[in-house]
N, C-alpha and C positions, 0 to 999 in steps of 0.2 A: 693151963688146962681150961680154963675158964672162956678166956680167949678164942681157945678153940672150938671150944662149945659151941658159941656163940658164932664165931664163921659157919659152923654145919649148921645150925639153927638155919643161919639163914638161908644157907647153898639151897635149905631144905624148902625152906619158904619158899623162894626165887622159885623151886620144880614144881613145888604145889601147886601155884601162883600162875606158872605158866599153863600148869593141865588145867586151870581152872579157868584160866581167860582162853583158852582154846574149848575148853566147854561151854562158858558162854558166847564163844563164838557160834561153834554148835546151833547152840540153843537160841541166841539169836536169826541165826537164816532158818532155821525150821518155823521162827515163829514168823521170820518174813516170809516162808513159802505158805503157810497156812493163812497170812494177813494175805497174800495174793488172791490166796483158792478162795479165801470167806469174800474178798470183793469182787472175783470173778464170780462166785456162786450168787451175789446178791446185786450184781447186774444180770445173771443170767435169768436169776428172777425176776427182775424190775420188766426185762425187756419181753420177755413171756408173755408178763400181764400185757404190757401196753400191748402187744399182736392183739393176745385175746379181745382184750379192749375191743380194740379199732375192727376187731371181725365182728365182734357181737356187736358195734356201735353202741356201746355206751359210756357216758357222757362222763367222767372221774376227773377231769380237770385239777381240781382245787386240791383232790386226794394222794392225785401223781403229783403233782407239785410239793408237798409237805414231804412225799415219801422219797422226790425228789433229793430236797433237800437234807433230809436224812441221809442219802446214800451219800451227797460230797462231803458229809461229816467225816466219814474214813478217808477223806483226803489225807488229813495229819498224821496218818498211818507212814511210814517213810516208805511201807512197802508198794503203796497204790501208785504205779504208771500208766497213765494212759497213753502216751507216745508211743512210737514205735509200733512193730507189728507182730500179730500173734502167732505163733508156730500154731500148725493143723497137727502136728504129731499129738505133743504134749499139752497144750491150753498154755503155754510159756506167755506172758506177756509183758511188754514193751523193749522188746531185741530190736535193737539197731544197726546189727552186721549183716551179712549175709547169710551168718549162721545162726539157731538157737540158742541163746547162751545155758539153755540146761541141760537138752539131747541134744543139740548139734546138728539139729533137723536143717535143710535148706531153705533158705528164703522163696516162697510160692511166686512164681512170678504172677505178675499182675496179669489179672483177665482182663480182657476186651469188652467196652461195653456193649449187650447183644441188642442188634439192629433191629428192627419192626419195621415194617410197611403199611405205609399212612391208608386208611380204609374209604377217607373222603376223595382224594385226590390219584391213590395209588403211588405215589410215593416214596421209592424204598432205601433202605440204608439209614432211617432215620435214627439216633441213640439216644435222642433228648428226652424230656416231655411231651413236647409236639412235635409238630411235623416241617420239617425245613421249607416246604414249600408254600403249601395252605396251611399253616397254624392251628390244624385238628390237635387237638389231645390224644397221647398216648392211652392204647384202651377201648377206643372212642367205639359202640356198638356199629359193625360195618354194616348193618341194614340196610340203610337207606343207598349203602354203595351198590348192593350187591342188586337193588330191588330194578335200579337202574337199566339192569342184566334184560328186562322185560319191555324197556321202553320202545315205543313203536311210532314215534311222530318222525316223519321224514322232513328236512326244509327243501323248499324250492330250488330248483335250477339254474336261475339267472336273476341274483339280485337287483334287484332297482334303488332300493334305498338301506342306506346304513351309515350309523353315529354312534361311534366309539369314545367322543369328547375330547379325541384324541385335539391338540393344538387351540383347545378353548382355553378362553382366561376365567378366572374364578370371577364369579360376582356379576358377568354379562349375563344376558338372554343368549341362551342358545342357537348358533347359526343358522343353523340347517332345519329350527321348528317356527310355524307359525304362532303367532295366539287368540284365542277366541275371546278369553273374560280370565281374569285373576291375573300374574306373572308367576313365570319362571326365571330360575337364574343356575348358570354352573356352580357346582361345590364340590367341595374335595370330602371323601371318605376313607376314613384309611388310609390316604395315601393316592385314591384312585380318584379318578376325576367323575362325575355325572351329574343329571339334571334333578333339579330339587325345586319339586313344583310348591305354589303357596294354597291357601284356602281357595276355594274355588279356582284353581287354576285350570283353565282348558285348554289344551295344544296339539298342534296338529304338526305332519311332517309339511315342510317347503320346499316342493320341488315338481317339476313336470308339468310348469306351467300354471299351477294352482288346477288345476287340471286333475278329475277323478282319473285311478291309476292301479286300482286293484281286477285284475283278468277273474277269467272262470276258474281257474286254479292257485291259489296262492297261499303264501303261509306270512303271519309276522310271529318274532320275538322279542325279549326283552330282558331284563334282570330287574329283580324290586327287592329292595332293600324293606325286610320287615322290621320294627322297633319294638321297644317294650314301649308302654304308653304312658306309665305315672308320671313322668315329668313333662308330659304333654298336656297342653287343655283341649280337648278335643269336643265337638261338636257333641255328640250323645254319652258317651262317658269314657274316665280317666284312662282303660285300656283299651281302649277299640281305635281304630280307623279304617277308612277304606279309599280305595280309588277303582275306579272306573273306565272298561275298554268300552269305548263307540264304534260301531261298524255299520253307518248309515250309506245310502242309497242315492242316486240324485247325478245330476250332474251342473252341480255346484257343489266346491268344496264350504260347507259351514258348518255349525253348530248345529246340527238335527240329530236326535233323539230316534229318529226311527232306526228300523235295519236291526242290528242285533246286537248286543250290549250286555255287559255284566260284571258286577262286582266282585274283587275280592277283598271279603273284610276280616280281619281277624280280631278276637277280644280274651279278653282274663278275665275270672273272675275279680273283683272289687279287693279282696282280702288276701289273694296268693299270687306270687310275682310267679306267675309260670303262665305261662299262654295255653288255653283250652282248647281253643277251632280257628281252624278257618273255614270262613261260612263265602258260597257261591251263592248269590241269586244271579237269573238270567232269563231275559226274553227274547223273542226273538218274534219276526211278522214271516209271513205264510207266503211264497211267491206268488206275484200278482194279485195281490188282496190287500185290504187294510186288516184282517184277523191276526192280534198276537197270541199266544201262547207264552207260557213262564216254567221256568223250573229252581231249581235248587240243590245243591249237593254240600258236604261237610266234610273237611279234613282236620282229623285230631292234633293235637302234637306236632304245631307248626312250630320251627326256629326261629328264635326272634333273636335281632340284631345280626341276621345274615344276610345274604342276599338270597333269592329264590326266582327261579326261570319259569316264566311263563311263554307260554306256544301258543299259535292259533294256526289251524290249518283247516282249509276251504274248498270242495271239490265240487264245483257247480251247481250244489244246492246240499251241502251237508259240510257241516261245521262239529269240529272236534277240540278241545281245549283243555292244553295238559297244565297243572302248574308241578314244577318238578317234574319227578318220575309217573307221577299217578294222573290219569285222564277224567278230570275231573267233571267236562260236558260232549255231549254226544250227537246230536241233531239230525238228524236224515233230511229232514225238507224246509230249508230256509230262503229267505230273499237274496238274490247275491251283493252283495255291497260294494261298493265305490272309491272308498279311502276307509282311514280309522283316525280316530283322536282319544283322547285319554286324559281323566281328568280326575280330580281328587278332594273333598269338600271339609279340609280339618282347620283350624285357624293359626295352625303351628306351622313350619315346613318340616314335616317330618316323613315326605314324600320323598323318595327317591329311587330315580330309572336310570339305567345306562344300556349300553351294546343294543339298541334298537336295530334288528334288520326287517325288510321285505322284500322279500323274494316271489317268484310267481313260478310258472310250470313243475311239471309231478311227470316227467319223461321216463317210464321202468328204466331200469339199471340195463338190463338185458337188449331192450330194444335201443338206447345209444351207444350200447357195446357192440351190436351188430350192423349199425351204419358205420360207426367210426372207428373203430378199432379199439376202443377204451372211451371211459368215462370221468370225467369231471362230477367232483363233488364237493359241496362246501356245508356239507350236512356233520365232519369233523373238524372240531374247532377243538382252540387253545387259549390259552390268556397267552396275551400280548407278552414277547419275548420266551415263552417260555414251551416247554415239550410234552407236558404233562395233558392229556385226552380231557377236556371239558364232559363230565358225566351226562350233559344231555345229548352229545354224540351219537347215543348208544343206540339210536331209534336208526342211523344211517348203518352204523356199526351191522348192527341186527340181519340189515337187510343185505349186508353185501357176503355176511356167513351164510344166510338161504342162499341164495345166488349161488355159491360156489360148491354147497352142499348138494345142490339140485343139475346143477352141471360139474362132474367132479374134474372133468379132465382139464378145467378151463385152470390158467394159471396168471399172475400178474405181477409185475413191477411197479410198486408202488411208490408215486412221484410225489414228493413234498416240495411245494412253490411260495416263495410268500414275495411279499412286495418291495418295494425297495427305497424304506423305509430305514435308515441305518448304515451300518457298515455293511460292503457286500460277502466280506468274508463272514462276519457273523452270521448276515443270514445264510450263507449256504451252508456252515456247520447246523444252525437254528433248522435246516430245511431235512439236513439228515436225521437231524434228532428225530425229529415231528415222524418220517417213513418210517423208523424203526422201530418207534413209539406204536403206529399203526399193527406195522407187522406182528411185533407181542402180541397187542392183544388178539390180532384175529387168530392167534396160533394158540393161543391161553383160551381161546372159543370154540378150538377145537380142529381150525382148518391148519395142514399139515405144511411144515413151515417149506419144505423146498417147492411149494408152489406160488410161494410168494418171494418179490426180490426189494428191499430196498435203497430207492435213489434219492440223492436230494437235487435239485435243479437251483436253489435257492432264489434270488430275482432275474436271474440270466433268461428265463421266458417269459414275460409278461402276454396278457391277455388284451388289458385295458391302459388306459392311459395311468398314469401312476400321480398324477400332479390333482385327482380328485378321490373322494371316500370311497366313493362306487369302484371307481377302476381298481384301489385299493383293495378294496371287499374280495374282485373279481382275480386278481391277481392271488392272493389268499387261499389256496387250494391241493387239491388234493387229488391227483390223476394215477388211475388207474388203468393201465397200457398193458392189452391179451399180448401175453408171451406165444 
């Protein structure tokens, strides 16, 4: 009897025993679904703050970091995963199937990351931070894209001179420039090849015989790479420099000072790495007279370590000078001048020029569309190899949406040509790109797309001979043929 007791004793135990380890099972997963919930609720807080943070910008470093630290303390919890992924039904987290392991919810497929269009370059498709093509930042204020939209400088008709640096070696004197006083020498920037003048360096282009070369109509441009200055020692203080366009008169090509001239200088203040202005002085002499005149103008919130495009354009006695989008001199009655040189007075080389053109005649669009059937322009440019519209285009851009606004019925195929420079299949793919590239925008400008067609020609037409820069240049183009 005892015996027996003693086996029910325990059968009885054994039942207890097992309700009771199936209780603290229980009680176990509830306290791991509540160890879940308390460290998803104290990351949901953790991460709250840090938004709020980072929107009010203030500075909690040292405070996130402790409070940090605190939250991986419930690492030791057995129930904290952070693998795996979270169900949107329930807050489940760290499931590793397709399905929830608590509702059974489906695994969300994965989203796409959503595209942006680069505001510098235009761009699109981009998913990164920046921009696949020109390395803008995602975000980046389109301002200065859009201000573009306004720009009004036309380039000339038929190039005379142009230096790309294309096939220079680093560390020469530049081929195709003279020099007056200091040296210049080729360098590499980024990646991109241009000239990098020294302390007084003065240089002129070399061509045409040495021979003045500028008509009654002409335009030059340029690229200048602006810097920040503190690790420069510069001539008047640690964030300034400047250089210097000449447009003297004569018929000798030299170093004179007359004619019209003008700097662009930009500076910081001494104590804050951010660039303040850019400052224009400029003079300029009175036709037929030794009388100058001077002016000056101011741009805020110039880029530094970029590059920025400067323009000059010259219509038989009035001069206009944009740097970037914005027209920064104006002149109605000047001397006309002869050549141009360009010169820079820092002790560093911290100067640096590339894509030099000069181009001469201003032929209306309308009046070579009605001798010839269509027009040639080289007033839309690209970077080299590539399809994307250089933003100082916009000033030819401009002119050919008037043009088609004011004649609506006029329509055109628009021919993209480049030189034959490469492979030729490249370029004639590189040539469709570039027409179609045209076409957007003028359709994004408003003019109605089946009046425009685009073709590529790629080097199958040349103009010029292809074995110099100029013929290059000239090859380089952009024809627009009345349907």
């Amino acid at each position: 009897m005892k015996k027996f007791a003693l086996i029910a004793f325990g059968v009885i135990f054994a039942s207890v025993a097992t309700d009771a380890q199936i209780n603290m099972n229980r009680l176990n997963n509830a306290a791991k679904r509540g160890a879940e919930r308390a460290v998803e609720r104290k990351v949901e807080k953790e991460v709250n703050k840090a938004v709020e943070n980072a929107l009010e910008g203030n500075s909690r470093k040292n405070n996130d970091a402790d409070e940090y630290l605190e939250l991986n303390d419930i690492e030791e919890t057995p129930a904290a995963n952070t693998s795996g992924w979270t169900c949107e039904s329930c807050g489940t987290s760290g499931n590793e199937g397709k399905f929830c392991n608590e509702c059974g919810a489906k695994k969300p497929e994965a989203k796409a990351a959503a595209s942006w269009k680069c505001p510098q370059c235009g761009t699109d498709g981009n998913t990164g931070k920046f921009c696949n093509n020109c390395g803008a930042k995602a975000g980046m204020n389109s301002k200065a894209s859009i201000s573009w939209n306004n720009y009004d400088f036309v380039a000339g008709d038929e190039i005379i001179f142009e230096d790309n640096q294309v096939g220079e070696k680093v560390g020469e004197f530049p081929s195709k420039w003279d020099v007056f006083n200091g040296y210049a020498q080729i360098a590499e920037l980024n990646g991109e090849k241009c000239i990098s003048l020294s302390q007084d360096g003065e240089i002129t282009p070399l061509f045409n015989d040495n021979k003045p070369y500028l008509t009654d109509q002409f335009t030059i441009e340029y690229d200048v790479w602006i810097v920040y200055g503190p690790d420069y020692n510069t001539d008047f203080n640690p964030h300034s420099w400047q250089i210097t366009t000449h447009l003297p008169s004569g018929d000798k090509i030299r170093s004179d000072r007359g004619g019209f001239y003008f700097h662009h200088q930009v500076s910081t203040n001494r104590d804050v790495k951010t660039l303040d202005d850019a400052y224009f002085s400029y003079e300029w002499r009175l036709p037929n007279s030794d009388e100058t005149r001077s002016g000056s103008a101011r741009l805020d919130k110039v880029a530094i370590n970029a590059w920025h495009h400067v323009a000059i354009s010259f219509n038989k006695r009035a001069y206009k000078v944009y740097f970037d989008e914005k027209r920064m001199i104006n002149i109605p009655n000047a001397e006309k001048p002869t050549y141009f040189w360009i010169s820079c007075n820092q002790n560093e080389a911290v100067f640096f020029i590339k894509n030099v053109r000069i181009a001469k005649g201003a032929v209306p669009l309308y009046d070579r569309m009605a001798s010839d059937g269509k027009f040639i322009t080289y007033g839309i440019t690209f970077d080299v190899g590539k399809s994307v519209i250089k933003p100082e285009s916009m000033g030819e851009i401009n002119r050919i949406v008037k043009l088609m606004q004011e004649n609506p019925d006029l329509k055109f195929e628009v021919q993209g040509h480049t030189d034959a420079t490469g492979n030729a299949a490249a370029n004639q793919t590189l040539s469709e790109q570039r027409a179609q590239a045209i076409v957007a925008k003028l359709t994004e400008l408003g003019v109605s797309a089946d009046r425009l067609t685009a073709v590529g020609k790629g080097q199958t037409t040349p103009l010029a001979d292809n074995s110099t820069d100029e013929g290059r240049a000239r090859n380089r183009r952009v024809e627009f043929v009345k349907k």
